[in-house]
C-alpha positions in Angstrom: 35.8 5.0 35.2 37.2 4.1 38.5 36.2 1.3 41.2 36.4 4.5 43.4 34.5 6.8 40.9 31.7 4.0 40.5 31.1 3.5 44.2 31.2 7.6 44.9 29.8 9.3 41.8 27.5 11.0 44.8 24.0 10.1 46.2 20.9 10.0 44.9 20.5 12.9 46.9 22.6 14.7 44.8 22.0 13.7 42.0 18.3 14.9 42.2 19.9 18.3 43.4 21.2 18.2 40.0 18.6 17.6 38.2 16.9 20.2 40.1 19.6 23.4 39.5 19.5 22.4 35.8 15.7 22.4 35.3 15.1 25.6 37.1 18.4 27.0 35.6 19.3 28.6 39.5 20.6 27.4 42.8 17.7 29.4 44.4 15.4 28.0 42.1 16.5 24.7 43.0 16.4 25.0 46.8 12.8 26.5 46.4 12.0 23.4 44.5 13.3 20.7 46.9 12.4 22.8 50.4 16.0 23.3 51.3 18.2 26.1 51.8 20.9 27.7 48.9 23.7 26.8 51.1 22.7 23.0 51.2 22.1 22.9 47.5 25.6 24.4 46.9 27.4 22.4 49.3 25.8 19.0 48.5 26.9 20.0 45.0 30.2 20.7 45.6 30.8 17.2 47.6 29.2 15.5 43.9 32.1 18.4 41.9 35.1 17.6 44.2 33.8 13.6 43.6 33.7 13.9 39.8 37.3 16.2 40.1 35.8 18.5 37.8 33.6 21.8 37.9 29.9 21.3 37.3 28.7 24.6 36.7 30.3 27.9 36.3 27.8 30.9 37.5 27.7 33.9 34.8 26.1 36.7 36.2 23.2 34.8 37.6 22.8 32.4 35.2 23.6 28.7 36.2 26.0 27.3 32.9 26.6 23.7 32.8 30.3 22.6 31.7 30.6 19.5 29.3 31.8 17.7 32.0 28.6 18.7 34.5 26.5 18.0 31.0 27.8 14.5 31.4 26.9 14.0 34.8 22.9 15.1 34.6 22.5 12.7 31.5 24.0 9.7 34.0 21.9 11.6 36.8 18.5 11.2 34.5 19.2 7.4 34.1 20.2 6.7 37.3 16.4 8.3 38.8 14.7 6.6 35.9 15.8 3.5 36.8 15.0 3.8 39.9 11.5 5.2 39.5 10.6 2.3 37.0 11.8 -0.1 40.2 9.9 2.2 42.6 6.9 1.3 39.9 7.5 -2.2 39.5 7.4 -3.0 43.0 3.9 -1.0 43.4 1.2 -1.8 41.4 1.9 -0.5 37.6 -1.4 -1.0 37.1 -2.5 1.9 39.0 0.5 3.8 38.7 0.8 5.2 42.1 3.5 7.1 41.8 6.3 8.9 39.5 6.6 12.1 37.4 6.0 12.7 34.2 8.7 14.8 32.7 7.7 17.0 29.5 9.4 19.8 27.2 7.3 21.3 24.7 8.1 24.5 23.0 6.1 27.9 24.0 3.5 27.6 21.5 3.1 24.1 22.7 2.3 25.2 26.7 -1.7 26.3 25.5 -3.0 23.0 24.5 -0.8 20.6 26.6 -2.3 21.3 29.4 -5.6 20.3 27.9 -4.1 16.8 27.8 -2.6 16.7 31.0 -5.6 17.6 32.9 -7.6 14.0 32.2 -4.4 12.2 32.4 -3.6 13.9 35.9 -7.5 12.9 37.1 -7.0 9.3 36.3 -3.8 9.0 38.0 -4.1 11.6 40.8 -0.7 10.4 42.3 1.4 11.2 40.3 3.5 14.3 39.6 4.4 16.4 36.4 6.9 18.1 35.1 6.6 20.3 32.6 9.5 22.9 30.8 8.6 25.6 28.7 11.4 27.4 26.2 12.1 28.2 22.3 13.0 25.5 19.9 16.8 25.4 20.2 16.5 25.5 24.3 14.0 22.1 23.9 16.7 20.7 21.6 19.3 21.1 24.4 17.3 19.5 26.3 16.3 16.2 24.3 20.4 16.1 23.8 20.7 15.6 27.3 17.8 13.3 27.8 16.5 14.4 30.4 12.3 14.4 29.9 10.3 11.5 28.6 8.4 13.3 25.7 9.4 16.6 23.7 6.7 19.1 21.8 7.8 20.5 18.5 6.3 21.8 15.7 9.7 21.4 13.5 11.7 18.7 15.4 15.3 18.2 14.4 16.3 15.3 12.0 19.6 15.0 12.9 18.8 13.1 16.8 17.9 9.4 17.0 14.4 9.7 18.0 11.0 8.3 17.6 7.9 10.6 16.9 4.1 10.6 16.2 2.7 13.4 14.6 0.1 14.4 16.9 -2.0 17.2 15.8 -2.2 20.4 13.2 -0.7 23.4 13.7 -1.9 26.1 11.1 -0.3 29.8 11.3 -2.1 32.8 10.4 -1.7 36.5 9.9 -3.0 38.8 12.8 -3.4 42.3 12.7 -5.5 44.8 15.5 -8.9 44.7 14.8 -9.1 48.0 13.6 -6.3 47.6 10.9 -7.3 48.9 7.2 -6.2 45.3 6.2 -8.6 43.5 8.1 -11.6 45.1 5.9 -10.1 43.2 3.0 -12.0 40.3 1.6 -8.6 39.2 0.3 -5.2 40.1 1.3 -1.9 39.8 -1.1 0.9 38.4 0.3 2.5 41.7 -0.9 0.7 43.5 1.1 1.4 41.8 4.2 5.4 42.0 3.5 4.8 45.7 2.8 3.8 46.5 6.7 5.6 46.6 9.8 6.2 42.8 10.8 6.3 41.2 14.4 8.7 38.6 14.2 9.6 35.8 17.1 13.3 35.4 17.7 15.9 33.4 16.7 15.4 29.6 17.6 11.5 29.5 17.7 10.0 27.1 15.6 7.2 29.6 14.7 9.7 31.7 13.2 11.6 28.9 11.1 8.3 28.2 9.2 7.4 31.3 8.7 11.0 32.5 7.0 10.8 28.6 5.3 7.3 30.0 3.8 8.3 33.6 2.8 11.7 31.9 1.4 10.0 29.7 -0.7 7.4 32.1 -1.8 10.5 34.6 -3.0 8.8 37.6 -0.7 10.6 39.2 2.3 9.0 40.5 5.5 9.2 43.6 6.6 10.6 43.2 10.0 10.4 45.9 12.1 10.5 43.9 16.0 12.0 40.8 17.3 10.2 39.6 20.3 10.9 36.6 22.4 7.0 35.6 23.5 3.8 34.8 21.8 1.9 36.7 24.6 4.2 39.8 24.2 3.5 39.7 20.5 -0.1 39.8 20.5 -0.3 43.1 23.1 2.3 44.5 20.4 -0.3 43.7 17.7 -3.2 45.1 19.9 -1.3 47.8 20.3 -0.9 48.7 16.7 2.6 48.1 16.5 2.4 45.7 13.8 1.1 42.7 12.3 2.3 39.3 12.6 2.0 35.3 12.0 1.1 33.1 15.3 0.2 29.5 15.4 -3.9 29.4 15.6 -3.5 27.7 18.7 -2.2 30.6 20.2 -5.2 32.6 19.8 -8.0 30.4 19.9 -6.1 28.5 23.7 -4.8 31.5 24.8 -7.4 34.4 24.1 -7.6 36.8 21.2 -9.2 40.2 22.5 -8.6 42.9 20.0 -7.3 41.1 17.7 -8.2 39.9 14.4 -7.1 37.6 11.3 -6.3 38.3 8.0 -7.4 36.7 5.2 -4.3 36.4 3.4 -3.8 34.8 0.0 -1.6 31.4 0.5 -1.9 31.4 4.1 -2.3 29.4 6.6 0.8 27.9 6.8 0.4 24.6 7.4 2.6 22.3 10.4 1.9 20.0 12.5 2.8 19.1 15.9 5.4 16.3 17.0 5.8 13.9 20.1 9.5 12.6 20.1 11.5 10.8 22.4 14.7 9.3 22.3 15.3 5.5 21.1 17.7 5.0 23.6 16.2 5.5 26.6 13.6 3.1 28.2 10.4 4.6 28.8 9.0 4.8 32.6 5.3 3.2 32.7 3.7 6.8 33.4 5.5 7.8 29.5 3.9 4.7 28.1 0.9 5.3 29.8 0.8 8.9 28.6 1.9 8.5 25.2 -1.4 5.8 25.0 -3.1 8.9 26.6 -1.8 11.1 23.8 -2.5 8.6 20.7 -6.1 7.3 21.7 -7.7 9.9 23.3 -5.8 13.3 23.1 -6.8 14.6 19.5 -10.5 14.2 19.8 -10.1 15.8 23.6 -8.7 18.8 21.8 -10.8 18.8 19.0 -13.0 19.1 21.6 -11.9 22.2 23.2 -11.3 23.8 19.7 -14.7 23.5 19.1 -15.8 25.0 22.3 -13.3 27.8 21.8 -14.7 31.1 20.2 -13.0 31.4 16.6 -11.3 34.4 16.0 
């Protein structure tokens, strides 16, 4: 890299501006974030382009796409802030940690019980700020290539990243049907049975779906598939609505609400997972990510055996 390059890779300024258009995936999204206006966010960007002597981003339809090159420049971006935040921390009192963000990316199933754990962490250190992204297993992948959060959520994390993990906390999946379906007056449903009607599945890259096809694989049975749908929420009105039956993580029901809905007691099932913390090796955690992750480890699973208990069983 250039002397030049080195001393004019942009400002922090624009760097955060980044940061900002490829968390929220928009320029508009970006500006709404920082408080400034879409012609700002694309001129400061095109300074930090014209800089680099490369293109940044290409817009596709409305979609914000990231070329290798602008790739490059978020991971350097992420370091660059970190570093300074762990100074900004150092030079107040760590102890107290008065300010920062917390930066998370958990897949969807994982956005019902994180905010269980975020809520006591946020009371004890009301000064702080947290980010959290929500998307499907392959979009929280792309993410933890780029390094750009302190802590990633998965049920099935890759193996093929140099990361750390703890495993956190079970995550069992179960068959759901409407309440009123002939199958849920079973004492005991085959797995035959459940292949034999129409099947909600999740799309391609969730986690929920790579255990389930893992499980049906292994147990030499095929579903039968009759809808592909991209949300857990979208899935359960489709079951309510008699559209189907399906396989959601327990979690989802019992966090986010199962009205009209009931389980199936299906032979072999649950299947059982668990759910994953990872970060990368490489990069040096900030004191709110140590702080969290000691959050996480000696307080977090009884706070959410907690709720479960509290919640209604469906």
């Amino acid at each position: 890299m250039s002397l030049r390059l080195q001393a004019h890779l942009g400002t922090l300024r624009q760097m955060e501006i980044l940061l900002a258009v490829y968390d929220s995936g928009s320029v508009s999204g970006a500006a709404q974030q920082l408080h400034l206006t879409q012609p700002t966010i694309s001129m400061q960007l095109k300074k930090l382009a014209d800089v680099v002597g490369l293109a940044l981003y290409n817009i596709v339809g409305r979609k914000v796409v990231f070329t290798e090159a602008g790739l490059e420049v978020v991971k350097t971006a992420t370091e660059v802030l970190d570093s300074f935040s762990r100074l900004e921390m150092s030079l107040s009192d760590m102890g107290e940690l008065k300010s920062g963000t917390l930066r998370l990316a958990v897949v969807t199933t994982a956005k019902y019980f994180i905010p269980h754990l975020l809520g006591p962490f946020c009371k004890r250190y009301p000064n702080i700020s947290v980010q959290l992204n929500v998307g499907n297993r392959q979009q929280i992948i792309e993410r933890l290539k780029q390094g750009i959060d302190d802590f990633y959520v998965f049920s099935h994390p890759p193996g093929d990243l140099n990361t750390e993990s703890i495993e956190f906390f079970n995550n069992p999946l179960v068959a759901i049907a409407h309440e009123e379906h002939p199958l849920v007056q079973q004492a005991e449903v085959s797995l035959a049975q459940l292949c034999e009607a129409p099947f909600l599945m999740r799309e391609n890259g969730s986690g929920t779906r790579l255990a389930i096809e893992n499980f049906m694989s292994k147990q030499g049975v095929k579903l039968n598939v009759k809808m592909t749908i991209e949300s857990n929420e979208a899935i359960k009105h489709s079951v309510m609505s008699g559209l189907g039956v399906s396989i959601l993580s327990a979690h989802t029901l019992t966090f986010g609400g199962h009205m009209g809905l009931a389980q199936l007691r299906v032979k072999s099932l649950p299947i059982n997972s668990n759910w994953y913390f990872l970060w990368l090796k490489s990069k040096r955690p900030s004191a709110i990510a140590q702080a969290f992750l000691s959050h996480v480890q000696n307080e977090g699973r009884e706070m959410l055996l907690t709720e479960l208990a509290r919640c209604e069983p469906i």
